[in-house]
Every structure is written in C-alpha cells, then in structure tokens.
DRENDO-1510 file (C-alpha; in Angstrom, 1 decimal, always signed):
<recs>
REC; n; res; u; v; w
REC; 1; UNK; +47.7; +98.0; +22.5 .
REC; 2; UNK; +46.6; +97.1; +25.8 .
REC; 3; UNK; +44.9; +94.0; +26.7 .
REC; 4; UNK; +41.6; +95.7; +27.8 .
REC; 5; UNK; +41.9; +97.9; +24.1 .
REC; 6; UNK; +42.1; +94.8; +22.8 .
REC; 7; UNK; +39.2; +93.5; +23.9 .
REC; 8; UNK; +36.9; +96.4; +23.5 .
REC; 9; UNK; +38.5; +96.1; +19.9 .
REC; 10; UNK; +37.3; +92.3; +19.6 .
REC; 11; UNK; +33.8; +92.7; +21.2 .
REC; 12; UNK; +33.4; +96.1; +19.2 .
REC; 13; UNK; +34.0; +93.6; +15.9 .
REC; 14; UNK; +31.5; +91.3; +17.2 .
REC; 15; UNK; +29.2; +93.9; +17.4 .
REC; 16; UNK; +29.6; +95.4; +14.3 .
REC; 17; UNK; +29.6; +91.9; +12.0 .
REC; 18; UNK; +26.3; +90.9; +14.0 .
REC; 19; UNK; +24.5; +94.3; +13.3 .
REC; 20; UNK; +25.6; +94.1; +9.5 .
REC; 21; UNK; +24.3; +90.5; +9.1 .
REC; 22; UNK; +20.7; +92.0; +11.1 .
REC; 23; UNK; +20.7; +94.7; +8.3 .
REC; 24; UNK; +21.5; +92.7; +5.6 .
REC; 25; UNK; +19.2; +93.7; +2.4 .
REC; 26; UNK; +19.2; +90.2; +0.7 .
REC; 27; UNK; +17.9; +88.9; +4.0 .
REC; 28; UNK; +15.0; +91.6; +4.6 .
REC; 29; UNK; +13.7; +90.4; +0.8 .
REC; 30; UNK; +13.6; +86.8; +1.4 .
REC; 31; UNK; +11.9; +87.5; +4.2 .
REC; 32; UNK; +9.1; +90.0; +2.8 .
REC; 33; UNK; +9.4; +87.3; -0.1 .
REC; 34; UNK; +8.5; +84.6; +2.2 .
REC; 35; UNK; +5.9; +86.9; +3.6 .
REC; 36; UNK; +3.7; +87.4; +0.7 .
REC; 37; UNK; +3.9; +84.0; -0.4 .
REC; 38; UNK; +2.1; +83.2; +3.4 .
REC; 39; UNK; -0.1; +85.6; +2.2 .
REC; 40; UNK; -0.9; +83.7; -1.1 .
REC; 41; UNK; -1.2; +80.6; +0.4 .
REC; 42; UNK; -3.9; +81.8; +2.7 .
REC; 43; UNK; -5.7; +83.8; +0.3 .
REC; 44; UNK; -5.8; +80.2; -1.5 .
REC; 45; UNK; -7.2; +78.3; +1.4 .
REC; 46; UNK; -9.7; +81.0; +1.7 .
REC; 47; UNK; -10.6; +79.6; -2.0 .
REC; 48; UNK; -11.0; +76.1; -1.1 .
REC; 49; UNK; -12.9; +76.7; +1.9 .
REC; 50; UNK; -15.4; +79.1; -0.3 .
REC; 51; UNK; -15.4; +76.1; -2.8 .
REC; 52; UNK; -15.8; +73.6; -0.5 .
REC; 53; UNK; -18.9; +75.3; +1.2 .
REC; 54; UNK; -20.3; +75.8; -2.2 .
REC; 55; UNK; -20.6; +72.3; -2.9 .
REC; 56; UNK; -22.2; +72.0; +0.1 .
REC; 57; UNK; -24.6; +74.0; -0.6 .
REC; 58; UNK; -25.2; +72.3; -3.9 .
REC; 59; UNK; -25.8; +68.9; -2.6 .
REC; 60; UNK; -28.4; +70.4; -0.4 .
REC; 61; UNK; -29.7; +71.8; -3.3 .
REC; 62; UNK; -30.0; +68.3; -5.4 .
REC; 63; UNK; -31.6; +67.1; -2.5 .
REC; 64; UNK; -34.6; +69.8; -2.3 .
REC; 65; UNK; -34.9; +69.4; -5.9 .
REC; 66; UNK; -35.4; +65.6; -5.8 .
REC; 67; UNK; -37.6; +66.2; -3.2 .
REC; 68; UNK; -39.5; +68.7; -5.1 .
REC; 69; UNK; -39.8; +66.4; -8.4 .
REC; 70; UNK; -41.2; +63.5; -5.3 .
REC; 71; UNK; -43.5; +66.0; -3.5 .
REC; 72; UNK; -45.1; +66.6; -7.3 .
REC; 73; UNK; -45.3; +63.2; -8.1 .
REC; 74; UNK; -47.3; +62.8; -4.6 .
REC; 75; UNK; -49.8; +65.6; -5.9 .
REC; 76; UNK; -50.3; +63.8; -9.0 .
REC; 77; UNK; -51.0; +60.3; -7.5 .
REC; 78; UNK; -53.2; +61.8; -4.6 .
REC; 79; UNK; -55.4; +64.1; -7.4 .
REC; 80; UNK; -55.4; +60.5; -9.4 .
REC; 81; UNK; -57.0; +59.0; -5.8 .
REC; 82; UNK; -59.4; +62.2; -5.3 .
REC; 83; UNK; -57.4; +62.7; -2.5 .
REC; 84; UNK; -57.5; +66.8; -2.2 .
REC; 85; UNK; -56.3; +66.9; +0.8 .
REC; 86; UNK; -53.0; +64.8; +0.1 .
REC; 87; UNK; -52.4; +66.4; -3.2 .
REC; 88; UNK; -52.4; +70.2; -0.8 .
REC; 89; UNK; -50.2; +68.7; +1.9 .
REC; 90; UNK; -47.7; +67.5; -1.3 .
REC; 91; UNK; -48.3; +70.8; -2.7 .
REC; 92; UNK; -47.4; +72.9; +0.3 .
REC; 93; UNK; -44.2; +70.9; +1.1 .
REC; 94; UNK; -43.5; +71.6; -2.7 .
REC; 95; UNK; -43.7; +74.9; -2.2 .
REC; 96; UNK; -41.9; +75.0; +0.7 .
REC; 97; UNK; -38.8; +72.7; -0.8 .
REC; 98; UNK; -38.6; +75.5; -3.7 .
REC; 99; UNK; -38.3; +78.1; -1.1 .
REC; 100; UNK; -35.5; +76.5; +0.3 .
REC; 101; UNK; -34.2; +76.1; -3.2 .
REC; 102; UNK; -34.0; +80.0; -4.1 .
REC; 103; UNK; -32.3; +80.6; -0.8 .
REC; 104; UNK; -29.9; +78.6; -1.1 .
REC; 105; UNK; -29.1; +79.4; -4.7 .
REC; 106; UNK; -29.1; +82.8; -3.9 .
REC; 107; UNK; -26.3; +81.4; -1.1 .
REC; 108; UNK; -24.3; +79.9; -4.1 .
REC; 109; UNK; -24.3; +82.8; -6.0 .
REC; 110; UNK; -22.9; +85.1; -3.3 .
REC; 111; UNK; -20.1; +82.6; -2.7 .
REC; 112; UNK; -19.7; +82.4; -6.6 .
REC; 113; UNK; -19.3; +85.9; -6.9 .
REC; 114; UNK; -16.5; +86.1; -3.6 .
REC; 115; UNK; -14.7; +83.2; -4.8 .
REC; 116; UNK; -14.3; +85.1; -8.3 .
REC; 117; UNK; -13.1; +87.8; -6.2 .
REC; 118; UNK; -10.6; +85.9; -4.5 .
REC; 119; UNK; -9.6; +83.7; -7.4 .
REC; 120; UNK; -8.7; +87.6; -9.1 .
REC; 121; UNK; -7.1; +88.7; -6.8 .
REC; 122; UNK; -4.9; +85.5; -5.9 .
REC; 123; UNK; -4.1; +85.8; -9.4 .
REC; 124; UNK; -2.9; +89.5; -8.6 .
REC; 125; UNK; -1.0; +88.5; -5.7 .
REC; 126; UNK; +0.4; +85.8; -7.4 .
REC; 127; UNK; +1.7; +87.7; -10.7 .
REC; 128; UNK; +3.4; +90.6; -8.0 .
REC; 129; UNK; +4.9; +88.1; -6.5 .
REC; 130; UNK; +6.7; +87.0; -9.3 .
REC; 131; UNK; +7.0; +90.0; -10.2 .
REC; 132; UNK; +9.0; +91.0; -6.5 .
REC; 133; UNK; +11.3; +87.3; -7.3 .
REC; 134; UNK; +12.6; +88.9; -10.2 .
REC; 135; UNK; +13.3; +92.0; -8.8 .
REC; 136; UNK; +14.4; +90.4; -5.2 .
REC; 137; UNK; +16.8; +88.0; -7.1 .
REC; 138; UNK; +18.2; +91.3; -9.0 .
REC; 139; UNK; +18.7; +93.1; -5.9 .
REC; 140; UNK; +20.4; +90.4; -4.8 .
REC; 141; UNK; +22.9; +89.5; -7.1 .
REC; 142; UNK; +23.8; +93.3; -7.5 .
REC; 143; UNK; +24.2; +93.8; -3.4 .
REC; 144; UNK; +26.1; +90.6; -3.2 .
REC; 145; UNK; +28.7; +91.8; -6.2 .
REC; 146; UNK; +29.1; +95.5; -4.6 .
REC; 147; UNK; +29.8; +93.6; -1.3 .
REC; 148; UNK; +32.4; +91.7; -3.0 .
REC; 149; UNK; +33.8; +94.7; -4.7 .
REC; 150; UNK; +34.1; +96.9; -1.9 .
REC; 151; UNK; +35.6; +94.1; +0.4 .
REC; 152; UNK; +38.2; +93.1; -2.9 .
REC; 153; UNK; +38.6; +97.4; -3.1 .
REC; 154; UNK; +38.9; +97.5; +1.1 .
REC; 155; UNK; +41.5; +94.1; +1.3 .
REC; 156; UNK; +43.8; +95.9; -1.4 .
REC; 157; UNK; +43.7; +99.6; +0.2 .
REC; 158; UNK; +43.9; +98.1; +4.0 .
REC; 159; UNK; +41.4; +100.1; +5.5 .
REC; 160; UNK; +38.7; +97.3; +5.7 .
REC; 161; UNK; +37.8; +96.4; +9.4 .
REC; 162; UNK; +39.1; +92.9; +8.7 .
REC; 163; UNK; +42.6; +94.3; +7.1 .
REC; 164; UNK; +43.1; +96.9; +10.3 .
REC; 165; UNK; +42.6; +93.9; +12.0 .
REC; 166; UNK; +45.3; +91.5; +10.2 .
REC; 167; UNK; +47.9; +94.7; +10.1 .
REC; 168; UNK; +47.6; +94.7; +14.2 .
REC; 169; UNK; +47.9; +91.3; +14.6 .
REC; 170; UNK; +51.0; +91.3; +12.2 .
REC; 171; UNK; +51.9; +94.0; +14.2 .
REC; 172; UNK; +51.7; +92.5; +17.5 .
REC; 173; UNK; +53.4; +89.5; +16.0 .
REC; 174; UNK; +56.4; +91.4; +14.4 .
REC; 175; UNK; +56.5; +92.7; +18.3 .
REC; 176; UNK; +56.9; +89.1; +19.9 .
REC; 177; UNK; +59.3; +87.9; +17.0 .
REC; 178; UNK; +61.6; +91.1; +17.6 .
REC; 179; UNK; +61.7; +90.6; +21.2 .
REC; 180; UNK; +62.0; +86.7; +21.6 .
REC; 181; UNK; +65.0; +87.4; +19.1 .
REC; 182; UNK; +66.6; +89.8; +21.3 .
REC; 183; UNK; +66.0; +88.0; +24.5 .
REC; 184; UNK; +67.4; +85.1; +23.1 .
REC; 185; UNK; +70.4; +86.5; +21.6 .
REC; 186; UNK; +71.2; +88.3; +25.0 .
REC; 187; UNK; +71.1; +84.5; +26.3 .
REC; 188; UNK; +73.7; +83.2; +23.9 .
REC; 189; UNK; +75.6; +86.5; +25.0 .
REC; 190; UNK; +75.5; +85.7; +28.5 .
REC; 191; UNK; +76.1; +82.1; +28.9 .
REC; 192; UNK; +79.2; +83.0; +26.4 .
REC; 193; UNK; +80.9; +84.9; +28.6 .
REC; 194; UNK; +80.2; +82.9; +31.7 .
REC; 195; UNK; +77.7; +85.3; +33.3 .
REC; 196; UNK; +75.2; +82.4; +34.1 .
REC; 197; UNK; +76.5; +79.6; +36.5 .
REC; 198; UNK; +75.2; +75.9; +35.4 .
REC; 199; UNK; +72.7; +75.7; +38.4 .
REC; 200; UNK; +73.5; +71.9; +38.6 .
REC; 201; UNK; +77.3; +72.2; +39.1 .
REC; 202; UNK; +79.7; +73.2; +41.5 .
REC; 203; UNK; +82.3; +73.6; +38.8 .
REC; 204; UNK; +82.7; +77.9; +38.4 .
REC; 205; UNK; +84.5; +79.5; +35.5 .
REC; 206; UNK; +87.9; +78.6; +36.8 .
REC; 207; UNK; +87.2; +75.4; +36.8 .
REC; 208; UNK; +86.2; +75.0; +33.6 .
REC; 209; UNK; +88.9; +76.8; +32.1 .
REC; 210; UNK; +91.2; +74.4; +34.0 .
REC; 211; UNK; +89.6; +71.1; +32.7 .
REC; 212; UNK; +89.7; +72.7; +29.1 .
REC; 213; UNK; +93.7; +73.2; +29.4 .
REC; 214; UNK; +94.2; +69.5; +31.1 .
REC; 215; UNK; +92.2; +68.4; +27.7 .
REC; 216; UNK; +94.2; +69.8; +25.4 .
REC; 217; UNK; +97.4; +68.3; +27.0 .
REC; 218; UNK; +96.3; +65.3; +27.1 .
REC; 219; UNK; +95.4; +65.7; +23.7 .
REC; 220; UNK; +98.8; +67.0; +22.6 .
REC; 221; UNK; +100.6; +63.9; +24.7 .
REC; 222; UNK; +98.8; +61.6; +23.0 .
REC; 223; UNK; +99.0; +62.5; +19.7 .
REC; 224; UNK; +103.0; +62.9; +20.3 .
REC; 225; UNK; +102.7; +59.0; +21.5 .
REC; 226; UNK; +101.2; +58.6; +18.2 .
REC; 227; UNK; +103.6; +60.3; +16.2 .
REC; 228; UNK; +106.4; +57.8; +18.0 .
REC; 229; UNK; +104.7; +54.7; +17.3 .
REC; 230; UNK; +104.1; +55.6; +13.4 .
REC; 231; UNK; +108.1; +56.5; +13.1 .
REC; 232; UNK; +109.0; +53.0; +14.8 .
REC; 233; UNK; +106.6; +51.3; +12.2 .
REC; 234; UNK; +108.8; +52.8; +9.7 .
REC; 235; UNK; +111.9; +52.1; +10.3 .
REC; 236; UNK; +110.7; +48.8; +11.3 .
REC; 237; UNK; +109.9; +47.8; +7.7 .
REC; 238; UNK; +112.9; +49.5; +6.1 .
REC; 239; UNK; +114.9; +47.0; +8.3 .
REC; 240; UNK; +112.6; +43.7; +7.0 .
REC; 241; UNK; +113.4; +44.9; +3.3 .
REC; 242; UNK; +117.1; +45.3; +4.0 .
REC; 243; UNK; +116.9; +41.8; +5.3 .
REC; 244; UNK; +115.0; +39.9; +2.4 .
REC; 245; UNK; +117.1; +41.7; -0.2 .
REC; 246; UNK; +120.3; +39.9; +1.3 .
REC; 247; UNK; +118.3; +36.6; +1.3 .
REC; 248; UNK; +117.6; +37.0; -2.1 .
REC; 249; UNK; +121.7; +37.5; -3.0 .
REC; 250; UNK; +122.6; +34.0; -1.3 .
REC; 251; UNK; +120.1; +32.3; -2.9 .
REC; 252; UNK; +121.6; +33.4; -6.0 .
REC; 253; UNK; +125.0; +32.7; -5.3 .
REC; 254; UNK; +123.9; +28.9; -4.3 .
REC; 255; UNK; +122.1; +28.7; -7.5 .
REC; 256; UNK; +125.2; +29.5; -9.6 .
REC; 257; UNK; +127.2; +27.2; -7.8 .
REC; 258; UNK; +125.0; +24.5; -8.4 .
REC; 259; UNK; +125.0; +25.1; -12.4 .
REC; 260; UNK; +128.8; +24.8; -12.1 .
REC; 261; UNK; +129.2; +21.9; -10.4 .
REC; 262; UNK; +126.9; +19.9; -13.3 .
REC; 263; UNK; +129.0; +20.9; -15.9 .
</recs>
C-alpha cells in the first residue's frame, strides 16, 4: 500500500468515525429529550408569571375594596352631618371603586382560566416526557447492546473497519520484520566472507588471515613451553622422594647402633 493509499485510507477512517458519532441515535434522543424538557421549563415560567400577575391583580383588588368599605363609611358619616353633598361625592367614588373592582375580577378570572390551561397542559407535557425517558432509555440500552454485538460479531469475522485495519497494519509489519531479517542476514553473510572492508583499517583480508596464523603459533609455542616446564616439575619431585627415602635408611641404621652399644 502506498503512502498516499494510506493516507486516503486514514483520513477516509476519520471521516467515517466522525459521521457515525453525528448520526448517533442515543445522541439525537438526549438531545430531543433535553429539548422538551426546555419546553417544560418554559411552559412553567409562563405559570409563575400568570401567577405572579394574578396576585397583582388581587392586591389591587383588596385595595379598591377597602376603599369601598371607607368611601361607605364617608356616606354614612356625611348623611349623619346632613351633609348631601359629601355623602354623593362618597357615593360616586364608591361607585366608581366597585367599577374598578369587576374589571379587574373579570382580569383575574381570565388569568385563572389560562393558568388552568397551562397548569393541564404542563401536566401533559410533563407525563410525555416521562413517558419519551422511558422509551429513550430503552432505545438506548437496545442500540448500545446491538452496537456491541455487531462490533464483538465484526472483531471475530475480521471484516470490521477497525479489524481491516489491524490485519494491514500486521500486514505491513510482517513486511518490515521479513525484510529487516533478510537484510540483516545478508550482513552477517557478507562480513563472513570478507566482502566488507573494516572502513577504519588498512589491514585487507590477507592480512588478517596472516595475523590469525601468527596467533595460533604463538599459541602452539607456548603451550609446548608449558608442557616442558610441567615434565621438569615431575621429575623434579621424583628425585626429592628418592632422596628422603635414603635419609630415612641412615637414620635407622644409627638408631640400631645406638641400642647395641647400651647393651
């Protein structure tokens, strides 16, 4: 395989493992997942806003209630004063106070009634949603065993991507190991039979040769020195024995001679 193969092999790979991950299932439901769960967090802040201007709207109500119950009080003290004409201005603002009343609970019941809307239909959202975990999670778990089995069923065939892959690089390998081997052999081959010159001597193969026979002579000389001195150690000590054994008889003699002469 050539180098540029090679590449276009390697890139190709890239490729291919970087659309699979972009197409992976398990990912596209986590994301939708995470999607509608956005969506049920803003359908619940539309909630606490429509709560939130619902007590708002009640407060002001309290408030033009109170003032009701004070503008009728006013009537009653001015009518106590025979003063008519205060008593109508309480009146009127009365009246006026309970306008604002009804419009505003007619405000609180239209926000009542959206708010139940929303709170059913959070509630709707909220049960599919479990309802789409259970299911994603499923999904999941099935895709993420076939995935396993099919790479398990594609490592012990050897047609998976990854195994083509392996099988080329043992390939290539096998390639190197064979031909380092052979090089290296041819080496020993060569500087065996004198083919390469050492680069840092003069010596040739003549020489050589002749230094290897001048060795072995002066090997052979000196082990026949060797073989001399051992043989004169030898005979050296058969001598000493002869010697001390003669010793040995003159002492003996003396010895007897002396046990004679004291009897």
């Amino acid at each position: 395989m050539g180098i540029l193969s090679r590449a276009s092999y390697v890139v190709r790979s890239k490729v291919n493992a970087l659309l699979n991950r972009a197409e992976d299932p398990t990912e596209t439901l986590d994301y939708s997942y995470e999607r509608m769960r956005d969506e049920l967090q803003q359908v619940k802040q539309g909630i606490a806003d429509l709560t939130t201007q619902k007590k708002r709207l009640e407060i002001q109500k309290r408030r033009l209630e109170e003032n009701v119950d004070k503008h009728n009080e006013q009537a009653r003290e001015a009518v106590r004063q025979d003063r008519d004409d205060l008593a109508r201005r309480a009146l009127e603002k009365k009246k006026e106070k309970m306008s604002q009343i009804e419009d505003i609970e007619g405000q609180i019941a239209d926000l009542q009634s959206t708010q139940d809307d929303l709170v059913e239909k959070k509630n709707e959202l909220q049960r599919r949603i479990e309802e789409f975990r259970t299911k994603k999670e499923t999904m999941k778990a099935r895709y993420e065993a076939a995935e396993a089995s099919t790479r398990v069923s594609e490592a012990m065939s050897g047609v998976g991507d990854e195994m083509s892959d392996v099988s080329r690089a043992l390939e290539r390998a096998e390639e190197r190991t064979d031909e380092m081997e052979a090089r290296s052999a041819a080496m020993d081959e060569l500087q065996e039979s004198g083919a390469f010159e050492d680069a840092l001597s003069d010596e040739d193969a003549i020489d050589r040769q002749l230094e290897a026979g001048r060795t072995e002579s002066e090997v052979d000389a000196e082990l026949e020195t060797l073989k001399a001195e051992m043989g004169a150690d030898e005979a050296a000590e058969t001598t000493d024995s002869g010697t001390d054994a003669d010793i040995e008889a003159e002492i003996d003699e003396l010895r007897a001679d002396d046990d004679e002469e004291s009897a």
